[in-house]
N, C-alpha and C positions, 0 to 999 in steps of 0.2 A: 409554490409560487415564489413570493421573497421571504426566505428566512431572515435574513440581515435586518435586523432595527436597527435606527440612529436617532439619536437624541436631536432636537430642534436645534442647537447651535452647530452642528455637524450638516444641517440640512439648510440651515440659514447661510454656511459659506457654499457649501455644492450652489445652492440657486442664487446667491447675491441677494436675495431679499435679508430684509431685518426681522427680526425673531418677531418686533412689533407688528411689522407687517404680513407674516406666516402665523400669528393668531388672528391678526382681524379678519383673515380669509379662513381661518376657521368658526369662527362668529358667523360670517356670510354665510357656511354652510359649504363652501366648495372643498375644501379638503380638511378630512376629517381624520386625526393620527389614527393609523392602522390598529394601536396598542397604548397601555400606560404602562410605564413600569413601578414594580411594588412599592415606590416611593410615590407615586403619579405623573411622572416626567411624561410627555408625551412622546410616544416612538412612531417612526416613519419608515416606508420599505420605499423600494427603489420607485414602486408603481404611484405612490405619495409625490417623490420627488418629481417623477414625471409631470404628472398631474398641475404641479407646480409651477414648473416650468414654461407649462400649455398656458396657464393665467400670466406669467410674468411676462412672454410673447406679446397677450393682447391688449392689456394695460398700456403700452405707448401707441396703439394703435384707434386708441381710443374705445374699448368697447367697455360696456357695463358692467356692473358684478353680474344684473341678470343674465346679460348675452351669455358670460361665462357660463355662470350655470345652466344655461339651456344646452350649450355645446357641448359642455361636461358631460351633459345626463345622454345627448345625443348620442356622442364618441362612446361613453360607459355601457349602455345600451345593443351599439353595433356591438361591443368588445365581450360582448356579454358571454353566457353561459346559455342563456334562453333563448330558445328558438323562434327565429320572427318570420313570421310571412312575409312573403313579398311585397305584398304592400305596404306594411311597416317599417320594414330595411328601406325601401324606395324613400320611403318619406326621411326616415332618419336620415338617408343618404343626404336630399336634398335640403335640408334642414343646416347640413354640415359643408355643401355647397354654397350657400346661399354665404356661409362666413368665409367660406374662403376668398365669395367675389369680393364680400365687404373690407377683407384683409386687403387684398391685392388693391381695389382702389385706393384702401389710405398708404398703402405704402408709395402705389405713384403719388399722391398728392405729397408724401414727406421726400421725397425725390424731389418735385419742384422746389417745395421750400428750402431745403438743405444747398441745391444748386443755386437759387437767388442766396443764401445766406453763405456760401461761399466765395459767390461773387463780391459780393460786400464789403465782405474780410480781404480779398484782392483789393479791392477799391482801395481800403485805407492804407493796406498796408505799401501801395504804391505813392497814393499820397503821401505816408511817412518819410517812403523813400527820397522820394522828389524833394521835401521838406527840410531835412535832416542837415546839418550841416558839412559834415562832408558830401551829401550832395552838391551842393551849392560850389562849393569849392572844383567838385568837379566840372560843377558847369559855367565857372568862368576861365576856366581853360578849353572849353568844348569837347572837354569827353562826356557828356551828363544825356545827350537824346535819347537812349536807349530807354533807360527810367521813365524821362517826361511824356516819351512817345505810349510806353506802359499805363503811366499814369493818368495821360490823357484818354485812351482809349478803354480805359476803365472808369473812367470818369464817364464819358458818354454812355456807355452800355448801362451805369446807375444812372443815369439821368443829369450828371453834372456837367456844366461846361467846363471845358479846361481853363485850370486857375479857378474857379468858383470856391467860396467856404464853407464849410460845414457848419450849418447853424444848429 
């Protein structure tokens, strides 16, 4: 399967996690180093890193250590060696469905928030604009609408009337 070990700081850059972080989820129980080496360093195969990776996915998604490990043992389970009935696999299937719907909804809901929080960052940053002094300057010569018209119409879309302050 994976002959290649790698030491946790070698597995801590592949996955972006912190070495802190890749033992606490060994504590939890979710991934457990494939090896130690004769010194006891902990060693990881690619199927580790994997595994890894499948947790640091769910994490901004909001799910549990448990949810984890119930998906873990689910997905470990299909991927298995042992032979399942059908009504086993059915269920583990569904089991592993039931996280995807749960994925997919918070990912629309971080969709919404991301788009109202860009909208936001427009807002001010139109504001700024409008604000700034060489704005101003441009807009006593009347080149400056384009901005204000920017500005204002982001204004209303947060909620602000045009010219309103940010308290």
């Amino acid at each position: 399967m994976d002959d290649k070990h790698m030491q946790i700081g070698e597995v801590a850059t592949r996955t972006e996690l912190s070495l802190r972080t890749i033992r606490h989820y060994e504590e939890a129980g979710l991934v457990i180093p494939s090896a130690r080496s004769q010194g006891g360093f902990r060693l990881y195969t690619e199927t580790d890193v994997a595994r890894l990776m499948v947790i640091r996915r769910m994490k901004p998604l909001g799910f549990t250590l448990d949810q984890m490990r119930d998906l873990l043992d689910a997905t470990d389970r299909l991927d298995g060696d042992d032979a399942l009935d059908s009504g086993e696999r059915e269920a583990l299937l569904e089991r592993v469905r039931t996280y995807q719907q749960a994925a997919a909804e918070q990912v629309e809901k971080l969709r919404v928030q991301l788009s109202r929080a860009e909208d936001f960052a427009t807002t001010l940053s139109a504001r700024l604009e409008r604000d700034t002094p060489s704005a101003r300057v441009h807009a006593s010569v009347g080149q400056e609408d384009e901005p204000r018209q920017v500005a204002e119409t982001e204004g209303a879309r947060a909620g602000f009337a045009a010219g309103e302050r940010f308290a």
